[in-house]
MOPAC internal coordinates of N, CA, C and O (Angstrom, degrees):
PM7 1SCF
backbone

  N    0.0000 0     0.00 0     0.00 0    0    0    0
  C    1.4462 1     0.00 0     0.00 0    1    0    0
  C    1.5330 1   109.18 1     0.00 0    2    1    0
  O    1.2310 1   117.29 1   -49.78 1    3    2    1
  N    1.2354 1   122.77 1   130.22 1    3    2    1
  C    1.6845 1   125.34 1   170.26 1    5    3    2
  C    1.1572 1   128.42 1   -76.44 1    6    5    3
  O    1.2310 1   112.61 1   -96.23 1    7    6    5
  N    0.9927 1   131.56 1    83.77 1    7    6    5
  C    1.7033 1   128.40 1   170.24 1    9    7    6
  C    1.6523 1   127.12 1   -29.91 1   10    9    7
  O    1.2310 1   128.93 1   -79.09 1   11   10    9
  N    1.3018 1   100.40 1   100.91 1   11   10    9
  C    1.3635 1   107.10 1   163.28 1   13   11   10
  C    1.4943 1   123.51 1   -29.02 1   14   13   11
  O    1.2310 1   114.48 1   -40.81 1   15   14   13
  N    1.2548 1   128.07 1   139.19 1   15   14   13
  C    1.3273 1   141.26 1   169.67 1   17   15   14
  C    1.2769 1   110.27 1   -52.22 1   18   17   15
  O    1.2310 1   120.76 1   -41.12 1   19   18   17
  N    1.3571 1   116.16 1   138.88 1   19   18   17
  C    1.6806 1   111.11 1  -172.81 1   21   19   18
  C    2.0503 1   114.77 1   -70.58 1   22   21   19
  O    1.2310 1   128.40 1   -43.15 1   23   22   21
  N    0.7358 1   101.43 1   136.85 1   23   22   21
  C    2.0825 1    94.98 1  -176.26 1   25   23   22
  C    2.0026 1    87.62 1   -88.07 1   26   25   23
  O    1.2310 1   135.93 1   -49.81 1   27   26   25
  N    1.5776 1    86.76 1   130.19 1   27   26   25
  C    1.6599 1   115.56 1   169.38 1   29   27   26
  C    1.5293 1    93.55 1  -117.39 1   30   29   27
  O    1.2310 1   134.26 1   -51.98 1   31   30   29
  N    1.2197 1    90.02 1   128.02 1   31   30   29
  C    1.8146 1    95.28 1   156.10 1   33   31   30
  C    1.6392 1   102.53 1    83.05 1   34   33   31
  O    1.2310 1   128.73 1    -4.49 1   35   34   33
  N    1.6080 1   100.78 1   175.51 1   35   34   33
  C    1.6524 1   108.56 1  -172.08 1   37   35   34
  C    2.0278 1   102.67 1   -63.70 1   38   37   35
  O    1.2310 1   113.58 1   -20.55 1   39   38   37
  N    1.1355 1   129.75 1   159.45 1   39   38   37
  C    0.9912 1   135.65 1   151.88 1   41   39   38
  C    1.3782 1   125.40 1   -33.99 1   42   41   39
  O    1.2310 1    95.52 1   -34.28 1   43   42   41
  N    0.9928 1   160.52 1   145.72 1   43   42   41
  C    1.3200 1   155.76 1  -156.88 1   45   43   42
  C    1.1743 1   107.41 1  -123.79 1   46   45   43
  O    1.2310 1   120.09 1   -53.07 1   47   46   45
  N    1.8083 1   117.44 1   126.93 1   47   46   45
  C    1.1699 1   141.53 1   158.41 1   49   47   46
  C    2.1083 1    89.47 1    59.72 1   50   49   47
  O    1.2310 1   134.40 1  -105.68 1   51   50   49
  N    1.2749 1    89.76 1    74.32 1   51   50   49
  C    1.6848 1    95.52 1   168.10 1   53   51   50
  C    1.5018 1   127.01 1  -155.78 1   54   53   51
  O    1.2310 1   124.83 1  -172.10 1   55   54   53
  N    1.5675 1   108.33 1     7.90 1   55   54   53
  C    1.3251 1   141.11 1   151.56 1   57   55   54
  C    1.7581 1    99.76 1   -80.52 1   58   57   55
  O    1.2310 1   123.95 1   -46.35 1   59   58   57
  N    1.3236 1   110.02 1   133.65 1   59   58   57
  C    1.6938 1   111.81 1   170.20 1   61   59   58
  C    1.3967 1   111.41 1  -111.11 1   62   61   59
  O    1.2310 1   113.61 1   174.60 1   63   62   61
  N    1.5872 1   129.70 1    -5.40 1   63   62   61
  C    1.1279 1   129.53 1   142.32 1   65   63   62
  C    1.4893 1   128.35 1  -140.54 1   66   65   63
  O    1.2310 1   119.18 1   -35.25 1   67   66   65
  N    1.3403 1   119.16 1   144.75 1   67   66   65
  C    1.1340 1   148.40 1  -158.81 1   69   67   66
  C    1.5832 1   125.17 1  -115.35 1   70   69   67
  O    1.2310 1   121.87 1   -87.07 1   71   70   69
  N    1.0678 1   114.02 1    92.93 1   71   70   69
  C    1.7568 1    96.56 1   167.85 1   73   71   70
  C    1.3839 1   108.47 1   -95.99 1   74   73   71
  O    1.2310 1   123.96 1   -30.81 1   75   74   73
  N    1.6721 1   110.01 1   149.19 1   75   74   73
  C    1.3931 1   124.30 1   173.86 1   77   75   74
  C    1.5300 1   117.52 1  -130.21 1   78   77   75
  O    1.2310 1   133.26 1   -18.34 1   79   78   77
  N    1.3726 1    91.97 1   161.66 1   79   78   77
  C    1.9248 1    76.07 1   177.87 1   81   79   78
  C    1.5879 1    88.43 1  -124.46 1   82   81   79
  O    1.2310 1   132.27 1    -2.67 1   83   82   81
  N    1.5571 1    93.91 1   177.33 1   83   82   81
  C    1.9059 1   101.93 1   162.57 1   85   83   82
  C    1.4440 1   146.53 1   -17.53 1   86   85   83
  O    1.2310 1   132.79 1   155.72 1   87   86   85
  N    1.1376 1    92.90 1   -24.28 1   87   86   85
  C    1.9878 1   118.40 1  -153.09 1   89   87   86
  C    1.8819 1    70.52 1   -83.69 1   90   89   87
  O    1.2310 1   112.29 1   131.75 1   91   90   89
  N    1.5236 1   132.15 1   -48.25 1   91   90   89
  C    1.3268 1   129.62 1  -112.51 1   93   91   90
  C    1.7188 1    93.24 1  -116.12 1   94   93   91
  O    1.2310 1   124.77 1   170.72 1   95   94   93
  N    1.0880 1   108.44 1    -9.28 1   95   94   93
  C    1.9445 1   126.87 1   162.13 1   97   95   94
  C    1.7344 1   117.65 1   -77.63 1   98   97   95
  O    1.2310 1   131.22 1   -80.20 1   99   98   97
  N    1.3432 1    95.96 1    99.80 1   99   98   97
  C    1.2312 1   135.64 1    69.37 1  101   99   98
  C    1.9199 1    99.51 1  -112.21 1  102  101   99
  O    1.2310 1   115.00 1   -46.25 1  103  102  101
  N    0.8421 1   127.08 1   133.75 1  103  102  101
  C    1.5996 1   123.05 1   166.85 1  105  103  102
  C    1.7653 1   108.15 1  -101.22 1  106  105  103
  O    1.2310 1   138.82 1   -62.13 1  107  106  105
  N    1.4682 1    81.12 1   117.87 1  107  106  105
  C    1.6386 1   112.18 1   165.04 1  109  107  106
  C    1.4315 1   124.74 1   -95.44 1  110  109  107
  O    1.2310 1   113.66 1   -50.54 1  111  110  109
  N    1.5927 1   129.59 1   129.46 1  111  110  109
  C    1.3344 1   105.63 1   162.84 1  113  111  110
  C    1.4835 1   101.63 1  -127.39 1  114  113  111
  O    1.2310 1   125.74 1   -39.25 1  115  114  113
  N    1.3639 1   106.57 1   140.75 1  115  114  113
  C    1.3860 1   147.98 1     0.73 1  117  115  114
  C    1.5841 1   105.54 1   -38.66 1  118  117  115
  O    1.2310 1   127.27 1   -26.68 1  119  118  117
  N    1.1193 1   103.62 1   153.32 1  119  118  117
  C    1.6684 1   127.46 1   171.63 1  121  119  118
  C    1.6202 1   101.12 1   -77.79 1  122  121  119
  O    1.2310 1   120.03 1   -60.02 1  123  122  121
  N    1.3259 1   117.54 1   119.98 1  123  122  121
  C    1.5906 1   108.77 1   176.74 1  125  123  122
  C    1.6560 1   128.31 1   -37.90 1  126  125  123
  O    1.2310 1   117.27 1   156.13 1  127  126  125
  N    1.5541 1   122.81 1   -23.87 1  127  126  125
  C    1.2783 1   123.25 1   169.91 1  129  127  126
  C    1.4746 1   104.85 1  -123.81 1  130  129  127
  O    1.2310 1   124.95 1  -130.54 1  131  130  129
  N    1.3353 1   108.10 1    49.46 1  131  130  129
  C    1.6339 1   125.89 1   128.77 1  133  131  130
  C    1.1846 1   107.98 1   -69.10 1  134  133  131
  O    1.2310 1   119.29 1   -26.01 1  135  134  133
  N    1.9370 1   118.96 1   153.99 1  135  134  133
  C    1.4148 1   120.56 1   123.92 1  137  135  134
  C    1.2171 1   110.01 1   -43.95 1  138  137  135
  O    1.2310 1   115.14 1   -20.78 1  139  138  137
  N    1.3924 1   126.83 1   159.22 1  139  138  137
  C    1.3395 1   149.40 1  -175.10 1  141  139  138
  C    1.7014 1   101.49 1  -133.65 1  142  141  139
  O    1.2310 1   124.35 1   137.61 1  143  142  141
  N    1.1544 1   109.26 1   -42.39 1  143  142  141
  C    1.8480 1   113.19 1  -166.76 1  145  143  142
  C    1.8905 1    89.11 1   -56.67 1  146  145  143
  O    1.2310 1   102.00 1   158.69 1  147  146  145
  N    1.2145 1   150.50 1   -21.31 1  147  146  145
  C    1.0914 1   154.08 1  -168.60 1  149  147  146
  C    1.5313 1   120.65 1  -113.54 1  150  149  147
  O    1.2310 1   119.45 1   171.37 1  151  150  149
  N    1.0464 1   118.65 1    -8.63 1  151  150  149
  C    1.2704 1   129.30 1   177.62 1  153  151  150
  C    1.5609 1   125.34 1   -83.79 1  154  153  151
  O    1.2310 1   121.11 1   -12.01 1  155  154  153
  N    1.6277 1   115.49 1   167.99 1  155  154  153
  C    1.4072 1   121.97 1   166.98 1  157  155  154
  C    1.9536 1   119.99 1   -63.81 1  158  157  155
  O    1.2310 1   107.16 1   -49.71 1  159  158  157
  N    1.0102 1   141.53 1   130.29 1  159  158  157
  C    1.4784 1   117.71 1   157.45 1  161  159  158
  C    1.6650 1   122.05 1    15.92 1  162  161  159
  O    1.2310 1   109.45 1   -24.16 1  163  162  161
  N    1.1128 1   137.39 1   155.84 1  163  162  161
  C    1.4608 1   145.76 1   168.06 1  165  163  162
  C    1.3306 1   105.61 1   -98.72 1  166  165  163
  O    1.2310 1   125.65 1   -67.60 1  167  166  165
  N    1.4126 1   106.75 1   112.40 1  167  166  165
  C    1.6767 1   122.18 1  -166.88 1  169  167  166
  C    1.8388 1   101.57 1  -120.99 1  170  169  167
  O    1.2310 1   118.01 1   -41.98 1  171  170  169
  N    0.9938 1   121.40 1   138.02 1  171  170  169
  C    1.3228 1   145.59 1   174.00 1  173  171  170
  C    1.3932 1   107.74 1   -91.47 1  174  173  171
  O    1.2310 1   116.13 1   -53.35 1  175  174  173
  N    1.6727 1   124.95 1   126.65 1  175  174  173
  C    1.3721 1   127.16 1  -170.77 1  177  175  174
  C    1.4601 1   121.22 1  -139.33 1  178  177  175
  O    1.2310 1   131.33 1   -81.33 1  179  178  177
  N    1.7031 1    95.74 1    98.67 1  179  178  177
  C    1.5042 1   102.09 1   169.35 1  181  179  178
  C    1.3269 1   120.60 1    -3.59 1  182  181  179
  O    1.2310 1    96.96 1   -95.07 1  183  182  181
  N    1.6655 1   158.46 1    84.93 1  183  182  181
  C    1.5766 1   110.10 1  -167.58 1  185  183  182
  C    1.9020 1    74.71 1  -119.44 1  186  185  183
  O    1.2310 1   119.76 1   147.27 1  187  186  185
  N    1.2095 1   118.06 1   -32.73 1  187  186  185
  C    1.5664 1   108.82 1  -155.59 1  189  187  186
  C    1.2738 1   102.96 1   -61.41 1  190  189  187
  O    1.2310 1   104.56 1   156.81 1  191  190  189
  N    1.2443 1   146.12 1   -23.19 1  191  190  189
  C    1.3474 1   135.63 1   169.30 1  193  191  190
  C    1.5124 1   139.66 1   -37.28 1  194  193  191
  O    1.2310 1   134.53 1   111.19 1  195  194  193
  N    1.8317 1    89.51 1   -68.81 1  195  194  193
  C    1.7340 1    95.41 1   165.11 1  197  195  194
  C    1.2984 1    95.98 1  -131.26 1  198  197  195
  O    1.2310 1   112.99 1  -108.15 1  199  198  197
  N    1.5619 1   130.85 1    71.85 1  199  198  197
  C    1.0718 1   156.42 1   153.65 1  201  199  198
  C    1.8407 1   114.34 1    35.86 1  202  201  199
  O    1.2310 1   125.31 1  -171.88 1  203  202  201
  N    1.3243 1   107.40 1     8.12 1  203  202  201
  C    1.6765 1   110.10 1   171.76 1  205  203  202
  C    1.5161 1    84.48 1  -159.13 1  206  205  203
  O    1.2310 1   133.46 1   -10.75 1  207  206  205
  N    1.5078 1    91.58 1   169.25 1  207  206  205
  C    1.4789 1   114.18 1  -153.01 1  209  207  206
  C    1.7328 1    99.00 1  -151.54 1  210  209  207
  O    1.2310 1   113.74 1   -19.68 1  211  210  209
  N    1.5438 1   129.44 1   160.32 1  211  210  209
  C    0.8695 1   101.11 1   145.72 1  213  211  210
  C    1.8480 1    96.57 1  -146.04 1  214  213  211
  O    1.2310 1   126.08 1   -28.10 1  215  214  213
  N    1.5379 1   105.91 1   151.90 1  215  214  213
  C    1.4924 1   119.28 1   176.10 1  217  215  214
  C    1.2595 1   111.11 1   -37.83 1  218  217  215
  O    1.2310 1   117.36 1   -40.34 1  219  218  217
  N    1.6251 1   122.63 1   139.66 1  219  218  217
  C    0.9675 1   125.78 1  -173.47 1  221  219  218
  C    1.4431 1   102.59 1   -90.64 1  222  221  219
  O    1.2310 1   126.19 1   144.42 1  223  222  221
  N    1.3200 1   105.70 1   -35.58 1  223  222  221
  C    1.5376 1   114.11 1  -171.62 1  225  223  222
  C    1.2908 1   112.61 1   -69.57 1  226  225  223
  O    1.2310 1   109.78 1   126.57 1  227  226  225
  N    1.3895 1   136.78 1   -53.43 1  227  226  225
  C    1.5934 1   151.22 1  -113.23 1  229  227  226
  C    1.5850 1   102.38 1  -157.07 1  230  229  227
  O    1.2310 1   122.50 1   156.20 1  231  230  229
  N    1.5062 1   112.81 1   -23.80 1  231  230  229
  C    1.2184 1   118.54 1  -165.80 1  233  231  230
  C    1.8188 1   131.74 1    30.31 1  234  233  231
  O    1.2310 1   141.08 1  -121.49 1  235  234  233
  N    1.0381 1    76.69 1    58.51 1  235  234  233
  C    1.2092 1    99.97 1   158.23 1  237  235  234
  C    1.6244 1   143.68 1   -96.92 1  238  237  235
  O    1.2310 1   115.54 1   -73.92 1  239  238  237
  N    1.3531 1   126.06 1   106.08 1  239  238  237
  C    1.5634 1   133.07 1  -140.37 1  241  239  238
  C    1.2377 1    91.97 1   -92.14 1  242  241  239
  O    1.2310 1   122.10 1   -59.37 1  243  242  241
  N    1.5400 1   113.58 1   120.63 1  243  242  241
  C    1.8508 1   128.41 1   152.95 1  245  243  242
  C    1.5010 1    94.48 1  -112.14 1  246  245  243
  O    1.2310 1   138.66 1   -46.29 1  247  246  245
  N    2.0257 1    81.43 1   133.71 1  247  246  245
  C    1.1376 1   114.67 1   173.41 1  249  247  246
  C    1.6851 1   110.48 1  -109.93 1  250  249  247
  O    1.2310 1   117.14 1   -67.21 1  251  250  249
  N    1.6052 1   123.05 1   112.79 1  251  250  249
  C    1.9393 1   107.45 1  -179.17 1  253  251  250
  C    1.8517 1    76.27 1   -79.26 1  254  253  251
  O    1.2310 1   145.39 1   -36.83 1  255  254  253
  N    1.9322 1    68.25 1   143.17 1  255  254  253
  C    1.9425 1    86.07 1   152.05 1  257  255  254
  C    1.1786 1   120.61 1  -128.10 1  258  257  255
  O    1.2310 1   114.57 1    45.74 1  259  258  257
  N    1.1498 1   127.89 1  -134.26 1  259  258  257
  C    1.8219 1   102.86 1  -160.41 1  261  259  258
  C    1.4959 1    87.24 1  -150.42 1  262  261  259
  O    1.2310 1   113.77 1   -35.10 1  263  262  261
  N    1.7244 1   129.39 1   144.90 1  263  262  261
  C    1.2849 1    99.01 1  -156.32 1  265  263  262
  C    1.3382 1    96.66 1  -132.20 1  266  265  263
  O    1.2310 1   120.10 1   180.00 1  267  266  265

């Protein structure tokens, strides 16, 4: 039997919404302290424009808020 890879960090892309603030731009999803070994590709997300975004992959909605 093969042993699964050990999981570091929160689960990846399993929250469906998200608020972020400033600190958190550039926004990536996965979230940097996601697992990653479980995740979609590492995608970069417009958010500062019209201030929410949502994953293309996983769809998952970030909202920046204002702090």
């Amino acid at each position: 039997m093969i042993n699964p890879l050990p999981k570091t960090g929160e689960e990846a892309c399993t929250k469906r919404y998200q608020e972020i603030s400033l600190a958190d731009v550039p926004l990536s999803c996965p979230r940097p302290q996601e697992a990653v070994w479980n995740a979609h590709p590492l995608v970069y997300l417009p958010i500062e424009t019209l201030g929410e975004v949502i994953c293309p992959y996983c769809g998952t909605h970030y909202r920046l808020h204002s702090e």
